[in-house]
VODODREN-307101 format. One line per 2 residues: number of its first residue (from 0); their letters; for each residue x, y negated, z negated of N, C-alpha, C. Coordinates in Angstrom, 3 decimals, decimal comma. Layout:
! residues N
NUM> A> X:Y:Z:X:Y:Z:X:Y:Z ~ ...;
This chain:
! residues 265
0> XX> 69,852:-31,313:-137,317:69,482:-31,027:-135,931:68,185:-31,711:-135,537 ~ 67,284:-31,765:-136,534:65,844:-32,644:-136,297:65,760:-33,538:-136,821;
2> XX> 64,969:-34,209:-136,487:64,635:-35,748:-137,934:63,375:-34,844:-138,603 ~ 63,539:-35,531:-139,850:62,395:-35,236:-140,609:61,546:-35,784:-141,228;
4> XX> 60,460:-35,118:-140,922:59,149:-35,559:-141,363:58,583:-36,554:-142,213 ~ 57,992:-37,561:-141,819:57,396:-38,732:-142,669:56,477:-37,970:-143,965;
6> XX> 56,124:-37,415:-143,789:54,952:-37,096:-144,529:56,079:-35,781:-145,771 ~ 57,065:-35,984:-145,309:58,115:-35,280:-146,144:58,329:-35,612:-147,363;
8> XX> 58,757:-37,297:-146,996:59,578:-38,273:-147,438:58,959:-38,729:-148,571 ~ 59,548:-38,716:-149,796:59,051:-39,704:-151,607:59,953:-40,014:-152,259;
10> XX> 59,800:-40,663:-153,213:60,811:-41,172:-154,294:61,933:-39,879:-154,307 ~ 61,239:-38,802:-154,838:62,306:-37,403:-155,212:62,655:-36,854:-154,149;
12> XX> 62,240:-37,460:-153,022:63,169:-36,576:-151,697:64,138:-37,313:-151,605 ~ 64,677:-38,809:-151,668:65,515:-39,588:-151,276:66,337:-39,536:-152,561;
14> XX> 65,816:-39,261:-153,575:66,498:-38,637:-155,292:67,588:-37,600:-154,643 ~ 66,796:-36,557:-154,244:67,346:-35,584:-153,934:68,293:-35,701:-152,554;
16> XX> 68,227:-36,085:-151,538:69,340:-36,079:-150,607:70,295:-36,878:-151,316 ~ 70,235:-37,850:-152,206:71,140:-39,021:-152,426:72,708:-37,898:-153,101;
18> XX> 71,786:-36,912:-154,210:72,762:-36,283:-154,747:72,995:-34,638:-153,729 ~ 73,015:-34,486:-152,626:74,081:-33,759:-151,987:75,028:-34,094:-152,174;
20> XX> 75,726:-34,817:-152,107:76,910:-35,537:-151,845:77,990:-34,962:-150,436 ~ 76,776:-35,936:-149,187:77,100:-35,125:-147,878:76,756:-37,075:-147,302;
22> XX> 78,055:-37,711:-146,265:77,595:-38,428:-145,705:76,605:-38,355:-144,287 ~ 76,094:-36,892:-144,223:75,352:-36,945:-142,902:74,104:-37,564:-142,797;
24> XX> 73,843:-38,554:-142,023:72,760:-38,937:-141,769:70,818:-38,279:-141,833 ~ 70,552:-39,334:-142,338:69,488:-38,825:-142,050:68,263:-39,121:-141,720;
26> XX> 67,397:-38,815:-140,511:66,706:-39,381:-139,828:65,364:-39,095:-139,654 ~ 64,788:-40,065:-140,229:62,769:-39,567:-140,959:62,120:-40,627:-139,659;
28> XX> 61,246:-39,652:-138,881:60,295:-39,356:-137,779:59,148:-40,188:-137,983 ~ 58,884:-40,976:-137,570:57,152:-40,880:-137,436:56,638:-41,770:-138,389;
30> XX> 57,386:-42,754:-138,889:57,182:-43,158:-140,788:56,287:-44,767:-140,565 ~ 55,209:-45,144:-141,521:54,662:-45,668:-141,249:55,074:-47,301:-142,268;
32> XX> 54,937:-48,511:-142,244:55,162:-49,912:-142,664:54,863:-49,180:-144,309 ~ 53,503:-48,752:-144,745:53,269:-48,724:-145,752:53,972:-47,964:-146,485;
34> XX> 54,197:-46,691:-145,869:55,467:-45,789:-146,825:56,968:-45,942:-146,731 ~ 57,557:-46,653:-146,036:58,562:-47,674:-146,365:58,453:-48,476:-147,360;
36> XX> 57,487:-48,776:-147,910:57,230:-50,180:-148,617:57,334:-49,322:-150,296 ~ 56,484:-48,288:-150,227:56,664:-47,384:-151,274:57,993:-46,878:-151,570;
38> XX> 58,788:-46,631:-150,989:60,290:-45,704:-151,186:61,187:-47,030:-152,022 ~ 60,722:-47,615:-152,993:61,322:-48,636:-153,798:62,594:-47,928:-154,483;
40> XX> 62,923:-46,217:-154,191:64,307:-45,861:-154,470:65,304:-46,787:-153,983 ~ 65,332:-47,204:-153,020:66,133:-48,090:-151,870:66,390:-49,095:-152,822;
42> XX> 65,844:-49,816:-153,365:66,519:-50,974:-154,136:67,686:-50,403:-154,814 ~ 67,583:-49,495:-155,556:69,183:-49,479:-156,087:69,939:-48,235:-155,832;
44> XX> 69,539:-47,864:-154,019:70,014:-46,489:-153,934:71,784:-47,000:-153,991 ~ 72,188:-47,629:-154,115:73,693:-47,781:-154,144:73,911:-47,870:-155,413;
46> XX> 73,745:-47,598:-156,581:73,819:-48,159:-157,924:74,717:-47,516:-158,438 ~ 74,638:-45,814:-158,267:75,344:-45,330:-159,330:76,753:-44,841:-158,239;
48> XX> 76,756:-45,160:-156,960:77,913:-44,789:-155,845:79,207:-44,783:-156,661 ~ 80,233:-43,821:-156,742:81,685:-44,738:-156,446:82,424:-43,821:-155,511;
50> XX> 84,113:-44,191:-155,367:84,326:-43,560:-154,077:84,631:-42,025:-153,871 ~ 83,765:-41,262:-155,036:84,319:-40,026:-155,129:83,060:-39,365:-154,326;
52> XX> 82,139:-40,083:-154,460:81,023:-39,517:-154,329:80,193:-39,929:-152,290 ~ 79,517:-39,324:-152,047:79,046:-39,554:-150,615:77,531:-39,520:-150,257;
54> XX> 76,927:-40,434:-150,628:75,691:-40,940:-150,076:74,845:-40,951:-148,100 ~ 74,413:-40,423:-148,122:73,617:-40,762:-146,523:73,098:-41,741:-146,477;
56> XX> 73,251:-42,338:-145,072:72,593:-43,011:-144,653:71,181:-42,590:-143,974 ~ 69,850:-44,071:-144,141:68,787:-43,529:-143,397:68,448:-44,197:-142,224;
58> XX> 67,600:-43,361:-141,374:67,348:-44,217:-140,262:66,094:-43,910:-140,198 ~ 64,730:-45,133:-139,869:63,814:-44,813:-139,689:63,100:-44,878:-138,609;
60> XX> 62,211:-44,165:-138,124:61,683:-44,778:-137,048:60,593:-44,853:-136,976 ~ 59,773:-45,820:-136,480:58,519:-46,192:-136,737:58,250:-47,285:-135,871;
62> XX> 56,849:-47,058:-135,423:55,770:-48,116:-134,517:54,918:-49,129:-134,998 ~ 55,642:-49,106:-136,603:55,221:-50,613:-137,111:56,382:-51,597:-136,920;
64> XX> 56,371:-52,442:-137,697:56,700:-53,878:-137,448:56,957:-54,228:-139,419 ~ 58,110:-55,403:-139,131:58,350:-55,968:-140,648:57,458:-55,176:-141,936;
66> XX> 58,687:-54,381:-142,327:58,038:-53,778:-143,897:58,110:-54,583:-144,501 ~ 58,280:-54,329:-146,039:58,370:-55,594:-146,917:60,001:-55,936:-147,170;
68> XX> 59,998:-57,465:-147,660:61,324:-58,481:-147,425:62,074:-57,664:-148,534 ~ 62,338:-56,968:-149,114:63,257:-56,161:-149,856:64,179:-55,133:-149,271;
70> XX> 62,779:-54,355:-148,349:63,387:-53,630:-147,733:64,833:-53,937:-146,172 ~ 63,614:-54,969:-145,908:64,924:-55,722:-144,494:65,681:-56,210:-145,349;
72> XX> 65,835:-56,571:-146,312:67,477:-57,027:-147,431:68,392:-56,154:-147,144 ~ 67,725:-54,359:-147,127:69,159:-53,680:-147,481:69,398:-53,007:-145,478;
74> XX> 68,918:-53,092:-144,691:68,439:-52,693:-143,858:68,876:-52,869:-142,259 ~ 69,607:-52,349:-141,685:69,293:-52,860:-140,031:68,325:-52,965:-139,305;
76> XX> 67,536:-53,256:-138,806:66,387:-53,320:-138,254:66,611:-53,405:-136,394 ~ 66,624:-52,600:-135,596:66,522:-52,607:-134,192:64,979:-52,363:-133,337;
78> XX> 64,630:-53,421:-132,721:63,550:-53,359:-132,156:63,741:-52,695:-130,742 ~ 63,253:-51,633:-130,152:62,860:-51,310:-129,001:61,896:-51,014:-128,738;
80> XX> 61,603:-52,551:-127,301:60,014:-52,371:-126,816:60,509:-50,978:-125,583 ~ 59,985:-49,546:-125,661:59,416:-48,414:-124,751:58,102:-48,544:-124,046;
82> XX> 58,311:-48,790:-122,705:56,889:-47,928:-122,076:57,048:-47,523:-121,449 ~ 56,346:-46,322:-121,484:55,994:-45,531:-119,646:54,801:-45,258:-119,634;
84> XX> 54,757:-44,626:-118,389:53,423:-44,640:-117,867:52,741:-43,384:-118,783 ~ 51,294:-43,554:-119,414:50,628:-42,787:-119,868:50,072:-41,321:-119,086;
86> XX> 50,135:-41,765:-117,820:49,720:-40,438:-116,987:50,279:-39,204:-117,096 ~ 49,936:-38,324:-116,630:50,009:-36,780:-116,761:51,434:-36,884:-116,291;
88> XX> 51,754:-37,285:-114,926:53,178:-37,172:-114,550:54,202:-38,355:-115,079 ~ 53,773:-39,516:-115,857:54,582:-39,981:-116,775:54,671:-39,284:-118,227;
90> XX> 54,050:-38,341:-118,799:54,264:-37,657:-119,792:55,632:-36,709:-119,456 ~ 54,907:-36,372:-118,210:55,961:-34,795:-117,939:57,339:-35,581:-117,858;
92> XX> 57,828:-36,795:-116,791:59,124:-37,483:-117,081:59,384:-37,665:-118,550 ~ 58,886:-37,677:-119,629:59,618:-38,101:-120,766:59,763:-36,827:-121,618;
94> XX> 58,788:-36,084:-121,489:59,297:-34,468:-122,281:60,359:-34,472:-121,595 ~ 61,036:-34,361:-120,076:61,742:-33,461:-118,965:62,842:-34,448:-119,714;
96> XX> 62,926:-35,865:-119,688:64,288:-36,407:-120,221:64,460:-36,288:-122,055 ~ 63,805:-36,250:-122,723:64,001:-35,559:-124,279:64,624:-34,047:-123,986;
98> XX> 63,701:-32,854:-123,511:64,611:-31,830:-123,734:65,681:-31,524:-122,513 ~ 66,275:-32,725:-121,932:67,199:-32,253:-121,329:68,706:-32,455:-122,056;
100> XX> 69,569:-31,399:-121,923:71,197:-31,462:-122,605:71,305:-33,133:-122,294 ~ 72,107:-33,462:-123,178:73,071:-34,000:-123,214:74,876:-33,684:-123,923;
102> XX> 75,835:-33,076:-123,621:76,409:-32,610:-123,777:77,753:-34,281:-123,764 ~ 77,077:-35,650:-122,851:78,102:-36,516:-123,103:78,590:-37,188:-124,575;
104> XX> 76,941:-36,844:-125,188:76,823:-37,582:-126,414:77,409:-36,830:-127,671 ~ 77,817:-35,785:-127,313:78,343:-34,222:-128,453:79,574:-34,991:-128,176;
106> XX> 80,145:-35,283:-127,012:81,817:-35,744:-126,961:81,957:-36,940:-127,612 ~ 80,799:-38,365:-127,124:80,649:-39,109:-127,845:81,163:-39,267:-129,309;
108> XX> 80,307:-38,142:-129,929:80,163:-38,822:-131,516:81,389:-37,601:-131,898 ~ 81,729:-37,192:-131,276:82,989:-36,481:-131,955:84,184:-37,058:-131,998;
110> XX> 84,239:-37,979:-130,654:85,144:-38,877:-130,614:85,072:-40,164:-131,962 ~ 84,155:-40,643:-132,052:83,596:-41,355:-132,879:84,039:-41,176:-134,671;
112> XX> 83,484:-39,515:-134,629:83,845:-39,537:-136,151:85,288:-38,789:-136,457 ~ 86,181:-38,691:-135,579:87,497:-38,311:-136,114:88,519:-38,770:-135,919;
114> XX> 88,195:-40,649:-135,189:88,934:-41,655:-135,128:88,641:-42,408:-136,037 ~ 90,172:-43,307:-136,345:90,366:-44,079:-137,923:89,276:-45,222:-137,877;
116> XX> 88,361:-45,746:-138,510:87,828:-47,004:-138,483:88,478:-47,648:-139,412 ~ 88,231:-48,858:-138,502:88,798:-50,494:-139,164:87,450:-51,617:-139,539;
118> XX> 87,044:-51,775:-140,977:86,645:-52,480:-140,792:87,096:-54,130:-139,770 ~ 85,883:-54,817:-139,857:86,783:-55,835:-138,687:86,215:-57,696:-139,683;
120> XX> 86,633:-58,762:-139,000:86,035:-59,915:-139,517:85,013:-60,262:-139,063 ~ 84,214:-59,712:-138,045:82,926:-60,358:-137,104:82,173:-59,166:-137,839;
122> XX> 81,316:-59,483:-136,832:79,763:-58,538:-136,576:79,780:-57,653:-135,603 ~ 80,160:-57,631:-135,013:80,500:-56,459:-133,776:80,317:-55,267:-134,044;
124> XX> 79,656:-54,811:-134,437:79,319:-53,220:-135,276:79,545:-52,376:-133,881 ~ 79,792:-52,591:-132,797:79,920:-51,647:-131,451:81,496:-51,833:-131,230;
126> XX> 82,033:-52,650:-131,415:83,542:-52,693:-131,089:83,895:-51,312:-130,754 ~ 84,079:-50,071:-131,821:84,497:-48,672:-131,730:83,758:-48,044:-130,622;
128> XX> 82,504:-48,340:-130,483:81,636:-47,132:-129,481:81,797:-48,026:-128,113 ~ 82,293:-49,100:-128,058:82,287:-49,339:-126,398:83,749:-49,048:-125,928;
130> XX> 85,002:-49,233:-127,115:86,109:-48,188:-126,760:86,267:-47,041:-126,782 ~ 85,251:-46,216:-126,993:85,180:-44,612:-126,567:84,653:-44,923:-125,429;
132> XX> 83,563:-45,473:-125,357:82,840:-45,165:-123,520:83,932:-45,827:-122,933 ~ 84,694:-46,660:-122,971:85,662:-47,187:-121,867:86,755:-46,346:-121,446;
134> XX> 87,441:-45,457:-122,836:88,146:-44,157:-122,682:87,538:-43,216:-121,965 ~ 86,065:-43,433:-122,241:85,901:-42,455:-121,126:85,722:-42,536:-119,450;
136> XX> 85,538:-43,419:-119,308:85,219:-43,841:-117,602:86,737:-43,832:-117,201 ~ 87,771:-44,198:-118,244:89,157:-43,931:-118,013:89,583:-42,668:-117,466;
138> XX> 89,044:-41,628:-118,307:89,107:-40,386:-118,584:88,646:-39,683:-117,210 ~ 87,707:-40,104:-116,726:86,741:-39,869:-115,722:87,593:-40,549:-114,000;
140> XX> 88,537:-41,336:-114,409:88,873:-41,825:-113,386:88,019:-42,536:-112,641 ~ 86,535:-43,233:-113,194:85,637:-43,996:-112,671:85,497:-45,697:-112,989;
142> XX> 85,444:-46,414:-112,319:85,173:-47,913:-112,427:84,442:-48,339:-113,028 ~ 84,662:-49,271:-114,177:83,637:-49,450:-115,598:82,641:-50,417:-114,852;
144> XX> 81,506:-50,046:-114,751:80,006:-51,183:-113,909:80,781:-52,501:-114,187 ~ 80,198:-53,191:-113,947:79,999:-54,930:-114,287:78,845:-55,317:-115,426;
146> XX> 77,756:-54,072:-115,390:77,011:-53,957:-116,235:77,181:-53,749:-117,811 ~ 78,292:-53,309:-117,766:78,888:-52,446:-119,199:79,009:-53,784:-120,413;
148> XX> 78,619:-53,619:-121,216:78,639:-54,315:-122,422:79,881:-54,865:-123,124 ~ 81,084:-55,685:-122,071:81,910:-56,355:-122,752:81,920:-57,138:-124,429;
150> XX> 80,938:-57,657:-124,721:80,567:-58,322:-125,834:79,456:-57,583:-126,586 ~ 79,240:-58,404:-127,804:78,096:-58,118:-128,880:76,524:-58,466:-127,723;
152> XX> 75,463:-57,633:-127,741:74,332:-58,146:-127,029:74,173:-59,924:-127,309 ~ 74,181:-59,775:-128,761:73,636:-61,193:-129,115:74,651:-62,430:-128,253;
154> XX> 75,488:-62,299:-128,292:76,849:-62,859:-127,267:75,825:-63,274:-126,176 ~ 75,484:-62,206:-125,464:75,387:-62,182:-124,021:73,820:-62,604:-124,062;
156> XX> 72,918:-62,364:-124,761:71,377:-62,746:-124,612:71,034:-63,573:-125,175 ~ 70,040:-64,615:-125,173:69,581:-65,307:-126,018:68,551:-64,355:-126,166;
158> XX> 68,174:-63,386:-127,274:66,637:-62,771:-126,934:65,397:-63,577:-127,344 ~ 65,661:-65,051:-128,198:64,250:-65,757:-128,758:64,173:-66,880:-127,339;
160> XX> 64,883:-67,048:-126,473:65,024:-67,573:-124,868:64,025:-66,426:-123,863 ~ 64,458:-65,467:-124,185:64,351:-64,489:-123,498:62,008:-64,176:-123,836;
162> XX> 62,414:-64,507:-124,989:60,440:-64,124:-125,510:59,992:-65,455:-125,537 ~ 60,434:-66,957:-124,831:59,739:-67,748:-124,601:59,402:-67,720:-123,155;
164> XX> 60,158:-66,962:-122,013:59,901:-66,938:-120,877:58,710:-65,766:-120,920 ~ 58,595:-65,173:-121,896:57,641:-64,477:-121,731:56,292:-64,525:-121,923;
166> XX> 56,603:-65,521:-123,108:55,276:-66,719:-123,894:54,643:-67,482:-122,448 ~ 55,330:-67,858:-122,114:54,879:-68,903:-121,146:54,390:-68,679:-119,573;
168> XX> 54,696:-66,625:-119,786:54,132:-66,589:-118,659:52,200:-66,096:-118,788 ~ 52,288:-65,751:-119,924:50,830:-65,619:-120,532:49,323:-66,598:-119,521;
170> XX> 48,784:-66,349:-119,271:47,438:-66,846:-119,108:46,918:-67,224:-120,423 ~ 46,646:-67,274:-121,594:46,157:-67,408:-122,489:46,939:-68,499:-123,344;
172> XX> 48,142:-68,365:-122,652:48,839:-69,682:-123,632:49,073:-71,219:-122,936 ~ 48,464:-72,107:-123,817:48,420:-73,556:-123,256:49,569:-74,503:-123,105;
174> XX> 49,706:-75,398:-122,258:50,960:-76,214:-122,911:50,510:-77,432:-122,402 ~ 50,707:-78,896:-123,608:50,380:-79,787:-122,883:51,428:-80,579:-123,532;
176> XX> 51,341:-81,963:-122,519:52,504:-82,802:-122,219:51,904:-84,139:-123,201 ~ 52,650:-84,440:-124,757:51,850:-85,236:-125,659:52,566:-86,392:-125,389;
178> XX> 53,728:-86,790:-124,396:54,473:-88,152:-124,209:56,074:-87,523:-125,049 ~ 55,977:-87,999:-126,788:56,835:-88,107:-127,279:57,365:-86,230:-127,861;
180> XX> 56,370:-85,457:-127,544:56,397:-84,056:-128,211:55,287:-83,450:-127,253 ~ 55,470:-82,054:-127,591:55,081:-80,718:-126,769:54,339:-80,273:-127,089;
182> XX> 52,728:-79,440:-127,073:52,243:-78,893:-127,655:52,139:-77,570:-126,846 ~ 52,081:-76,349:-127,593:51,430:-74,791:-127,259:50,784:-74,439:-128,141;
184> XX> 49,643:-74,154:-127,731:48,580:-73,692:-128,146:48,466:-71,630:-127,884 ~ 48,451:-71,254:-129,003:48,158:-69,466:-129,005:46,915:-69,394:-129,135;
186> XX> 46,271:-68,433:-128,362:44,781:-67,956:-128,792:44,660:-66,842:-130,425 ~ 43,621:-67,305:-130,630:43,410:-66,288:-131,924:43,851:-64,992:-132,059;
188> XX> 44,176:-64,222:-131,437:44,964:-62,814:-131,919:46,306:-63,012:-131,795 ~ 46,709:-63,940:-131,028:48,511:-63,914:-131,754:48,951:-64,986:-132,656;
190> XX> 47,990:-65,608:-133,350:47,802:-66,836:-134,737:49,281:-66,393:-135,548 ~ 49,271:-64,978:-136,111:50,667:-64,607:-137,147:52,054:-64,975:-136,078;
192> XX> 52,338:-64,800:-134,492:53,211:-64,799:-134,020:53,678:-65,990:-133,590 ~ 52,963:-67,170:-134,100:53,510:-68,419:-133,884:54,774:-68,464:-134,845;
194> XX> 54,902:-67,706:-136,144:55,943:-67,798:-136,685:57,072:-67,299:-136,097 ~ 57,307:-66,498:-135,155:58,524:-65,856:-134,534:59,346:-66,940:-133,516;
196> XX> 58,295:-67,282:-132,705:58,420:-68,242:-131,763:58,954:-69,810:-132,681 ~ 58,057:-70,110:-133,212:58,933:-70,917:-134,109:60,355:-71,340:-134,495;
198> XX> 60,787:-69,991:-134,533:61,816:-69,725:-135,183:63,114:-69,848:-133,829 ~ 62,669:-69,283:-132,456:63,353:-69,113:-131,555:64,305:-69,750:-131,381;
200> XX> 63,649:-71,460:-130,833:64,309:-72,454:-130,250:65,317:-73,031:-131,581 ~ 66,716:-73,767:-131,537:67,284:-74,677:-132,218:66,917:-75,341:-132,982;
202> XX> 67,245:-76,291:-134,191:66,892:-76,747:-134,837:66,682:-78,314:-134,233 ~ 67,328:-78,426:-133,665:67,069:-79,748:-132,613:65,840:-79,471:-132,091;
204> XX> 65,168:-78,589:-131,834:64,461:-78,982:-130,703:62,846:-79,147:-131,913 ~ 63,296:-79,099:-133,322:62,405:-79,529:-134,384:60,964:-79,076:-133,703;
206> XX> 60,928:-77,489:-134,002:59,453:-77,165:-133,703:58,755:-76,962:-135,334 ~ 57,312:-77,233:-134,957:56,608:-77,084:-136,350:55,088:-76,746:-136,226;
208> XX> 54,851:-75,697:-136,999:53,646:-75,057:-137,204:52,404:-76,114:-137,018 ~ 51,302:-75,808:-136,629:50,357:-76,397:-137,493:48,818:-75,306:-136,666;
210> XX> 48,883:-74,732:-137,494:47,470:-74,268:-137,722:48,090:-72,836:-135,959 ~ 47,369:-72,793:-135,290:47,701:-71,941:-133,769:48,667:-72,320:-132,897;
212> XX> 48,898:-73,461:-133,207:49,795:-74,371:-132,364:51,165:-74,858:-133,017 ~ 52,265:-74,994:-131,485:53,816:-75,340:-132,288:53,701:-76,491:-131,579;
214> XX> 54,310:-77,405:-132,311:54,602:-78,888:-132,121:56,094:-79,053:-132,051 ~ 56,767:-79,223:-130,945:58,109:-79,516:-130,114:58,141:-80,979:-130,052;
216> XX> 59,153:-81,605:-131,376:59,026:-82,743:-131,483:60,141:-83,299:-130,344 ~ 60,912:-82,844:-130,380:62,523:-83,043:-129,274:62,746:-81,883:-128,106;
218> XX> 61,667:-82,454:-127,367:61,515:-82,008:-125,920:62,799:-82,022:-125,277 ~ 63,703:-82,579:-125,135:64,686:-83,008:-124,538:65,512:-81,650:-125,140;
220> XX> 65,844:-81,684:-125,940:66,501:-80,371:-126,804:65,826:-79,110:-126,375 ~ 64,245:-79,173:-126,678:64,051:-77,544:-126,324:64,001:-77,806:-124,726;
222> XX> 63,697:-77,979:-123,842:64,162:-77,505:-122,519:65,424:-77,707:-122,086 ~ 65,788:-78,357:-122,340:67,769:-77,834:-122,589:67,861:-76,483:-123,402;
224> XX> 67,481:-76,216:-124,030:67,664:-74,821:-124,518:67,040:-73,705:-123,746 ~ 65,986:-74,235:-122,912:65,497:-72,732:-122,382:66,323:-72,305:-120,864;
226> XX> 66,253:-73,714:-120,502:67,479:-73,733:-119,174:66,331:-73,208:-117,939 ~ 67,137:-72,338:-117,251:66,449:-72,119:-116,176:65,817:-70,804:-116,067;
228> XX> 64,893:-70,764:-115,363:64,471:-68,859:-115,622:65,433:-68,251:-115,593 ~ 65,385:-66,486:-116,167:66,264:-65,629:-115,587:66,271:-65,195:-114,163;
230> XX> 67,536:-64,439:-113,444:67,211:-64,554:-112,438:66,332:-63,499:-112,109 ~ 65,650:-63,141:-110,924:64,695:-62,495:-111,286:63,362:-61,913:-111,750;
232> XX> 62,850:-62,761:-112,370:62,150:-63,117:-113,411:60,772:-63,130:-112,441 ~ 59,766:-62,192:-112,785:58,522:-62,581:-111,807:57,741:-63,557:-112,734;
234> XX> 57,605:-64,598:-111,958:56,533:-66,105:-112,639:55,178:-66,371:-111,589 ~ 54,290:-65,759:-112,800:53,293:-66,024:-112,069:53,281:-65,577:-110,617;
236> XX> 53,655:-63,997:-110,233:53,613:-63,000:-108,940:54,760:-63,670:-108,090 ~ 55,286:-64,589:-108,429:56,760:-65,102:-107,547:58,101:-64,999:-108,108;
238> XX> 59,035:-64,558:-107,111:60,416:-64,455:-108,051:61,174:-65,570:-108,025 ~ 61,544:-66,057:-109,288:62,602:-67,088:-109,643:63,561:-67,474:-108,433;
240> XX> 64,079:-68,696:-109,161:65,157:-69,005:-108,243:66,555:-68,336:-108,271 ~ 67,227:-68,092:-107,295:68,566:-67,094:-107,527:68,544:-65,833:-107,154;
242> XX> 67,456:-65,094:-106,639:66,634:-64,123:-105,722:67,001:-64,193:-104,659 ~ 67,123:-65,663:-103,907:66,692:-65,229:-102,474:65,485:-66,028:-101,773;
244> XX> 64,809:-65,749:-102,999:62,918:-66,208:-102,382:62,886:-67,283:-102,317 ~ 61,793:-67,971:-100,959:61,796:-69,521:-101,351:60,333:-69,557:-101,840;
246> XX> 60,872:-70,844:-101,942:59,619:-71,170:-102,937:59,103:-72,926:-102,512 ~ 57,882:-72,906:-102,280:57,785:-74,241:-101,687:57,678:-75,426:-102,405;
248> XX> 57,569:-76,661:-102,221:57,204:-77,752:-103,494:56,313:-77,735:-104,077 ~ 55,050:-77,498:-103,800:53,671:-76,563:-104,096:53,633:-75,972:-104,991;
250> XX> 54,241:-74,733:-104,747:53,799:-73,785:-105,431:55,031:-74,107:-106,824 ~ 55,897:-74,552:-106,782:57,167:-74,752:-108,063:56,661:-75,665:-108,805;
252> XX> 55,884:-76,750:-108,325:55,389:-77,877:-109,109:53,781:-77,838:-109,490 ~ 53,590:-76,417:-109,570:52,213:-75,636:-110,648:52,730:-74,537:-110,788;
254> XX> 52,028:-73,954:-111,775:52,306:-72,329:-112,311:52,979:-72,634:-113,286 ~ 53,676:-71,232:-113,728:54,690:-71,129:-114,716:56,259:-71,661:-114,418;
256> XX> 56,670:-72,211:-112,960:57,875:-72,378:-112,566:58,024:-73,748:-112,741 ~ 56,603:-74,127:-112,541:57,029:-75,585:-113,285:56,133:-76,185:-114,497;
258> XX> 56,094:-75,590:-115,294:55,868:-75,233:-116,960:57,209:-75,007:-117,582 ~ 58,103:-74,532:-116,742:59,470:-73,822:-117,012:60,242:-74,826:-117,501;
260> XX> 60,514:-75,845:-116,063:61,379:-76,803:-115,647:61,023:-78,111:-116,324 ~ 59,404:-78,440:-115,523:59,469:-79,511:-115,622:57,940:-79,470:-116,224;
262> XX> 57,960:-78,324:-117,171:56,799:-77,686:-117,791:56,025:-79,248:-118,582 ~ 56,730:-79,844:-119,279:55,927:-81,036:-120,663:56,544:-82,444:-120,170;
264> X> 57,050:-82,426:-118,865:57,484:-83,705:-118,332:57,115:-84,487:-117,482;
């Protein structure tokens, strides 16, 4: 009924749930990079399994970032950036939506766990839960949005596309135009996150470290890859193209809209 407690959690607690022999989940609160890193049970919590027997799964949650590379080995890892507003009446909205029923999600997962699963050949780990919600809007006699999640997210988003439009809307981040290659320059507190970004763009578009800065040897490749803003997208206090808004020659050919486009050209 609750998650439980970080400060719960050790070698002999995860000893000990392993041998219930109950597949119910279980979900530890509050848990910090470093005591993840300690629970080295995890390396061979599958060791002594076979199919007589029933192991839990864990889920953690926590406001750090990358434990250690052993642990993301055995691991799903889902990032959600949350904010709301810190104020008195943004507190009260998020207690008021935590303790309010949800009574859709009891039907949900009941539906869920007493239908046959198939493993499948992809990755699609949602296949099953977007054919219950579709049974249900069926059910409901209501019209499935346009919004609704036909595909895998990754399908539908580029999300390392998605955190360069965000890179670039920064004040603090540089970009200059070297002729044959690209340079961006990070200021000193995001030095470790040049590795993420790195990683974003294609292998064509041959980006490479050096010291604060990524070097975009095949310009041509990475802005073909970033394409055009999203729509929407506030750049630099103006909204993108595909809005509506105009936008004059001026103002598109400085800022971030044309950093975007015709950002290193």
């Amino acid at each position: 009924m609750n998650p439980v407690d970080a400060d719960e959690v050790g070698k002999r607690k995860v000893r000990g749930m392993r041998s219930a022999n109950t597949a119910f989940p279980v979900v530890v609160d509050d848990i910090t990079k470093d005591t993840v890193n300690r629970l080295d049970t995890f390396r061979n919590y599958w060791g002594n399994w076979t199919p007589e027997a029933s192991f839990p799964l864990f889920a953690f949650i926590s406001n750090d970032k990358r434990p250690d590379e052993w642990f993301r080995n055995r691991s799903k890892i889902l990032h959600f950036n949350v904010n709301f507003d810190t104020s008195y009446k943004g507190e009260a909205e998020v207690n008021r939506l935590i303790e309010q029923d949800n009574p859709l999600f009891l039907w949900f997962t009941h539906e869920m766990l007493t239908r046959e699963l198939t493993l499948s050949n992809d990755d699609d780990a949602l296949r099953t839960a977007r054919a219950v919600m579709l049974e249900f809007y069926e059910y409901a006699g209501r019209d499935v949005p346009e919004w609704f999640p036909r595909r895998p997210a990754e399908q539908e988003h580029d999300a390392g596309r998605d955190r360069w439009f965000d890179l670039l809307k920064r004040e603090d981040i540089t970009t200059e135009d070297q002729g044959d290659r690209l340079r961006v320059s990070f200021p000193e507190e995001m030095s470790t996150d040049t590795y993420t970004y790195a990683r974003d763009p294609p292998t064509v578009a041959r980006v490479e470290r050096r010291g604060r800065d990524l070097l975009i040897k095949s310009p041509a490749e990475f802005l073909d890859w970033l394409g055009e803003p999203p729509a929407g997208a506030e750049l630099d206090g103006r909204v993108s193209e595909g809005t509506g808004a105009e936008t004059s020659e001026s103002e598109s050919s400085g800022g971030v809209i044309g950093r975007v486009r015709g950002l290193f050209s």
